[in-house]
C-alpha positions as CSV (number, residue, x, y, z in Angstrom):
1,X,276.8,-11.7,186.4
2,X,279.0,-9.5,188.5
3,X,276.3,-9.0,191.2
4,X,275.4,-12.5,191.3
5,X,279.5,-13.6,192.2
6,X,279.8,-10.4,194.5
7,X,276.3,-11.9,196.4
8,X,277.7,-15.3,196.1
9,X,281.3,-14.0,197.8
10,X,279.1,-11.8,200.4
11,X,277.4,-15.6,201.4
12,X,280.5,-17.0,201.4
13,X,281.8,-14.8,204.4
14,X,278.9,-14.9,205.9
15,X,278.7,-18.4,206.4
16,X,282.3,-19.5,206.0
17,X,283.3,-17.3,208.6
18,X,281.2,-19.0,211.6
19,X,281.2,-22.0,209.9
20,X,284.9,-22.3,210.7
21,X,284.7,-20.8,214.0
22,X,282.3,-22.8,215.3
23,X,282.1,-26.3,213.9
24,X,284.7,-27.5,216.1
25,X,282.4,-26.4,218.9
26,X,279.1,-27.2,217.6
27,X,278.5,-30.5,219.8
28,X,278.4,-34.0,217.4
29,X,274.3,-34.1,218.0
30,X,273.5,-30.9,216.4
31,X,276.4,-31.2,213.4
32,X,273.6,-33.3,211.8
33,X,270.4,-30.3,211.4
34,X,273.6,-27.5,210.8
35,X,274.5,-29.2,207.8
36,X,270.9,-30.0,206.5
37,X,270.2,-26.4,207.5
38,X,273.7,-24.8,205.4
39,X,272.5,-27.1,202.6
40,X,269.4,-25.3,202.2
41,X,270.7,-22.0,202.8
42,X,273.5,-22.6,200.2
43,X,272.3,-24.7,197.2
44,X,270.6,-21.0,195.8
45,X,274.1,-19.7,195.3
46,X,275.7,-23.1,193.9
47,X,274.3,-23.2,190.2
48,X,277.6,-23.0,189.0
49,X,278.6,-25.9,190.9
50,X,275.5,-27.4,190.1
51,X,276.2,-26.7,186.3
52,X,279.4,-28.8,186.5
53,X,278.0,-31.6,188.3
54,X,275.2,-31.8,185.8
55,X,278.0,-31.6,183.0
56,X,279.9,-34.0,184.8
57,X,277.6,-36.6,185.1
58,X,276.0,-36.6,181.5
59,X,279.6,-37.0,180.0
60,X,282.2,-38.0,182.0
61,X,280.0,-40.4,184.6
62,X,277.2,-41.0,182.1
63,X,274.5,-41.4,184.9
64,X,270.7,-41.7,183.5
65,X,268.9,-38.4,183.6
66,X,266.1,-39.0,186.1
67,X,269.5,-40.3,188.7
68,X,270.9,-37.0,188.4
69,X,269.4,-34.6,190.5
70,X,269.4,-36.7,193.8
71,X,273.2,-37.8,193.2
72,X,274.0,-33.6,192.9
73,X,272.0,-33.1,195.9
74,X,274.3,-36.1,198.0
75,X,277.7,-34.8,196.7
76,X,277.1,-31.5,198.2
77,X,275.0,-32.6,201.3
78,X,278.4,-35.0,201.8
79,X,281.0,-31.7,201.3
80,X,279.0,-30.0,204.0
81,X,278.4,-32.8,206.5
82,X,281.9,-34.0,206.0
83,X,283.7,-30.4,206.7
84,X,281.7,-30.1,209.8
85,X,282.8,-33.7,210.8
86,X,286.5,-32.9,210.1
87,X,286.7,-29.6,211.5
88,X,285.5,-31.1,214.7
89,X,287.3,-34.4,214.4
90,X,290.7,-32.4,213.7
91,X,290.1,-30.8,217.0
92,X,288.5,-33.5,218.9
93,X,290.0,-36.7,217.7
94,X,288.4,-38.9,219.9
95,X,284.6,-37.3,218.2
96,X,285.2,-40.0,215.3
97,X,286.2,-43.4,214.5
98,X,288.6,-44.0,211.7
99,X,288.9,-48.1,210.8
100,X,292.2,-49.0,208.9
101,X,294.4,-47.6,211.0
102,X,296.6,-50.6,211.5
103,X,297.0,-51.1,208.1
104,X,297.8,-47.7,207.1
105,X,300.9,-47.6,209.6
106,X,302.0,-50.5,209.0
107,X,302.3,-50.1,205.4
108,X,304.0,-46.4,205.8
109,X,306.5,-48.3,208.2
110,X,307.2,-50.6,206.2
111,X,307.6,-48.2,202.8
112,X,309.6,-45.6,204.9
113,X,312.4,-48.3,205.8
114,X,313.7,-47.6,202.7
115,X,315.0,-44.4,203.5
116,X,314.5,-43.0,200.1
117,X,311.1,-40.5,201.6
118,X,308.1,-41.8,201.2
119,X,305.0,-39.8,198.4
120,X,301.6,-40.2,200.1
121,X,298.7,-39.3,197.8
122,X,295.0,-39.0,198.1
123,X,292.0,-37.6,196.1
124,X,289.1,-34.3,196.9
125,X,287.4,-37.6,197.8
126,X,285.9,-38.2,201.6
127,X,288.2,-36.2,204.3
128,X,291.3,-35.2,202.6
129,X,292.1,-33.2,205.8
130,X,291.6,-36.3,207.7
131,X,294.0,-38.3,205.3
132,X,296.6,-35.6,205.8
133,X,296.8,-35.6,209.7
134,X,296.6,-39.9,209.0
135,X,300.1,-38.9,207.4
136,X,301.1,-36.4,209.7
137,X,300.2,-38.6,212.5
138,X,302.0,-42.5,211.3
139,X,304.8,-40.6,209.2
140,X,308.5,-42.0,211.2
141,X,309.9,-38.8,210.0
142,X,308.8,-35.3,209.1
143,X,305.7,-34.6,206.8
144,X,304.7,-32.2,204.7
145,X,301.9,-31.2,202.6
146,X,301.5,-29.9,199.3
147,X,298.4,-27.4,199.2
148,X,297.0,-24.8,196.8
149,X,295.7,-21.8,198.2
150,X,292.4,-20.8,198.7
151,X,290.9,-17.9,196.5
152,X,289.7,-16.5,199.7
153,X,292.8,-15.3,201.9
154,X,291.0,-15.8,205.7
155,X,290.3,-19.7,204.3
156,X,293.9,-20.1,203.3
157,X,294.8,-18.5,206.1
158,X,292.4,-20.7,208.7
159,X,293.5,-23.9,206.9
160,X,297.4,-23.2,207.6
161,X,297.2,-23.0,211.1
162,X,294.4,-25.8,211.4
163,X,297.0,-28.3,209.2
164,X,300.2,-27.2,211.0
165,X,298.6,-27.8,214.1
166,X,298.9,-31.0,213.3
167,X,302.2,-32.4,214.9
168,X,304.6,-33.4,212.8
169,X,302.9,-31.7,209.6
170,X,304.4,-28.3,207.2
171,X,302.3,-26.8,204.6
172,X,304.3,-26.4,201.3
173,X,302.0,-23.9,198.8
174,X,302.2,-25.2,195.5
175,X,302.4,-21.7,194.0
176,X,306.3,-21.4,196.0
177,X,309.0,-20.7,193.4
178,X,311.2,-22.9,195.2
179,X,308.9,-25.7,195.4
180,X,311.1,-28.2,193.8
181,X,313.8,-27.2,195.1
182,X,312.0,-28.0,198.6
183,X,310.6,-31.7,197.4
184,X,313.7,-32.5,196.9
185,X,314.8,-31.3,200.1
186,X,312.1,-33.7,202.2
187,X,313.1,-36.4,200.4
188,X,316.3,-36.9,201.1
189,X,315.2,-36.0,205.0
190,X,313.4,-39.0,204.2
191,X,310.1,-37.0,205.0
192,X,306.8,-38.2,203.7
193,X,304.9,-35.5,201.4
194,X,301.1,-36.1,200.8
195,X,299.9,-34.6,197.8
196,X,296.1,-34.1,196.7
197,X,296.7,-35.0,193.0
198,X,293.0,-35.0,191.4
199,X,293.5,-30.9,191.0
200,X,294.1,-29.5,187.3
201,X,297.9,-28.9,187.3
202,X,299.0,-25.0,186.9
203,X,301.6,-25.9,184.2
204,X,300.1,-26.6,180.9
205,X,301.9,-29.5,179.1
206,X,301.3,-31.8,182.0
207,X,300.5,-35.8,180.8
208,X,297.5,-37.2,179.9
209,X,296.2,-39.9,181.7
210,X,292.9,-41.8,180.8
211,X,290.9,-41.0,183.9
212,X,287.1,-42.0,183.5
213,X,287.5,-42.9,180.0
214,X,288.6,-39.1,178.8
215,X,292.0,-37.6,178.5
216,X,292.8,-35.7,181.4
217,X,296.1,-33.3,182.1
218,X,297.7,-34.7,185.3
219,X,300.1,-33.5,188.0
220,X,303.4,-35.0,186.6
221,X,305.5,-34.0,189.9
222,X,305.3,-36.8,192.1
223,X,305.8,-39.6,189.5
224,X,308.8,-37.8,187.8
225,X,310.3,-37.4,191.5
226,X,309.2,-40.7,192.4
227,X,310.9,-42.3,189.4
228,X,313.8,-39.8,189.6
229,X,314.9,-40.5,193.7
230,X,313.2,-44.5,194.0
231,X,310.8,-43.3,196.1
232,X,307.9,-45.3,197.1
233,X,304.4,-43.9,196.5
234,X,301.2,-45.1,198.8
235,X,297.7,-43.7,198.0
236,X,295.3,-43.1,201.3
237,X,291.9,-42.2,201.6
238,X,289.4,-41.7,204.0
239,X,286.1,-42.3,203.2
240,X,282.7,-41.7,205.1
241,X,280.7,-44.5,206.2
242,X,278.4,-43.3,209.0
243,X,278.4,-40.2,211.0
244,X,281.8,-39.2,212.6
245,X,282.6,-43.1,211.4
246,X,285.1,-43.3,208.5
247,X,287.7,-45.8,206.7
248,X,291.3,-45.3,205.9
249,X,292.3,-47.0,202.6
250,X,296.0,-47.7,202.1
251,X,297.9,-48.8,198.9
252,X,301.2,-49.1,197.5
253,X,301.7,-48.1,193.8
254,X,304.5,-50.3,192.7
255,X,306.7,-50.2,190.3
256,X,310.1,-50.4,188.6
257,X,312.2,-46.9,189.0
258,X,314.4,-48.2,186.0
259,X,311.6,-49.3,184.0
260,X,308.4,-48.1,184.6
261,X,307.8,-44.4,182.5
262,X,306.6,-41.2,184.2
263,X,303.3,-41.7,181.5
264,X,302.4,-45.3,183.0
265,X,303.3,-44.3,186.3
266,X,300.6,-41.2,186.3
267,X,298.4,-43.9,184.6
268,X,298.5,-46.3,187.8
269,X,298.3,-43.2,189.8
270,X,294.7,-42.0,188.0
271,X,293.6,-45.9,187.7
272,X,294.2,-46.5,191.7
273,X,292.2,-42.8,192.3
274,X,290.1,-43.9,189.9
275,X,288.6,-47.5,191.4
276,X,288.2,-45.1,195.1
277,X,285.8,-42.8,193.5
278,X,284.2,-45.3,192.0
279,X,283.3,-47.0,194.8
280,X,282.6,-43.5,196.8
281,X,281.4,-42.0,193.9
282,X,279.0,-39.3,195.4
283,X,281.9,-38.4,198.0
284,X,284.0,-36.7,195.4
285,X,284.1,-33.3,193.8
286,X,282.2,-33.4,191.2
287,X,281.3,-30.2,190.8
288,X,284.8,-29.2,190.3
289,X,285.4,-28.2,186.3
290,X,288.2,-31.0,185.8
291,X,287.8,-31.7,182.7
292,X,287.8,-30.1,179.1
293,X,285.4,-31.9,177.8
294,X,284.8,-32.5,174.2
295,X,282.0,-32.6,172.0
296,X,278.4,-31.5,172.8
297,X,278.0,-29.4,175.9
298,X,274.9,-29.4,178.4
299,X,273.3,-25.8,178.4
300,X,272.8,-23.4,181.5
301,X,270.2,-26.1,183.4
302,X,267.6,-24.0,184.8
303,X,267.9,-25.9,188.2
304,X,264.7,-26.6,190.5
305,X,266.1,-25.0,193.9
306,X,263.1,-26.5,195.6
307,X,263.7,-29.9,195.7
């Protein structure tokens, strides 16, 4: 087992490293065969991954068995393809197409008026990246974004300087002891913080929510501050249609800062997140453990590498 995650972290630097070097380089015509090629070269090292997606989609997305090994295959072929895409998109704007842009300013305009901040949130679901230089890019006032770090240091450290390259954009770490203290601070700078909120929170006690029809432990944050200053919340995603071609979704989460509760509010936010995925369903992480599930659990699948 330990040789097996050293090998795994050894093919991680191997690739990652150049990976993130060059895909902003690579030109759009050959983005296509590097991703089928990283596909192949990765999916021996994934059976973890593939492990949760198989859990994941015998209990929590209930798909028939003989669906399940092409829809595991897309959601990682769309990971890869998508990284490459954003990478070069981030540093080549022009390289991709993004429909729904009209929309999504005018709806953060028009929330942002009421100079109370404004919480964007979005979903591991298309280009998150994308999304966050969407908010970086149409916020009025100053953005930031709430991240987690990477278990690798030269990825956290890569995807810092590629976020804050963005104008208008600062990278709050969710692990910062003074993180609160800091939300607060944006908000009444009337800043506009995107969160990524379909993560497992790091404080145990966190709310359930009924998210695919199980209970599931969500961020509480930005609904509590949300509730607590009146500040609007608008969900944005932007999802893959086509090579370098994607859509940005926008949508306000209403509700009543004197009425609604921090449980219902959480329960809008996993309901909105939840009718994205479903519609994207093979561009989300599903092979991210986000559940504890219940009741029988799939065994170690011995997993056919060479389809």
């Amino acid at each position: 087992m330990r040789f097996t995650k050293r090998l795994k972290r050894f093919f991680l630097h191997i690739t990652l490293r150049p990976l993130l070097f060059l895909g902003p380089r690579i030109p759009k015509a050959f983005l296509p065969l590097i991703a089928k090629f990283t596909f192949l070269l990765a999916k021996p090292f994934l059976r973890k991954e593939y492990e949760n997606l198989e859990r994941n989609m015998e209990i929590v997305l209930k798909l028939p068995k003989s669906e399940r090994a092409a829809f595991a295959d897309a959601c990682i072929k769309h990971q890869i393809i998508c990284a490459l895409e954003t990478l070069n998109a981030l540093h080549h704007s022009d390289n991709v197409r993004i429909d729904g842009l009209e929309k999504a300013e005018a709806d953060m305009a028009r929330l942002s008026q009421k100079d109370r901040g404004l919480i964007a949130v979005t979903a591991h679901c298309g280009s998150w990246e994308i999304s966050g230089s969407i908010i970086a890019r149409l916020s009025p006032y100053p953005a930031y974004a709430l991240a987690k770090p990477a278990k690798q240091k030269f990825l956290t450290d890569f995807m810092t300087k590629l976020r804050e390259k963005q104008k208008n954009m600062t990278v709050v770490w969710n692990n910062d002891p003074k993180l609160l203290r800091r939300l607060i601070a944006a908000i009444k700078e009337k800043a506009t913080i995107g969160i990524v909120m379909d993560q497992r929170p790091n404080q145990p006690g966190e709310p359930d929510v009924q998210f695919f029809g199980q209970p599931t432990d969500f961020v509480a944050g930005p609904a509590k501050l949300a509730l607590q200053y009146d500040t609007p919340i608008i969900s944005i995603y932007c999802l893959r249609v086509g090579p370098f071609h994607y859509v940005c979704e926008t949508k306000e989460i209403s509700f009543d800062f004197k009425q609604t509760t921090s449980q219902e509010l959480n329960q809008k936010l996993a309901a909105d997140m939840e009718n994205v995925i479903r519609r994207y369903p093979e561009q989300w992480t599903w092979n991210y453990k986000r559940w504890k599930l219940n009741g029988s659990t799939p065994t170690i699948y011995e997993l056919n590498f060479k389809s």
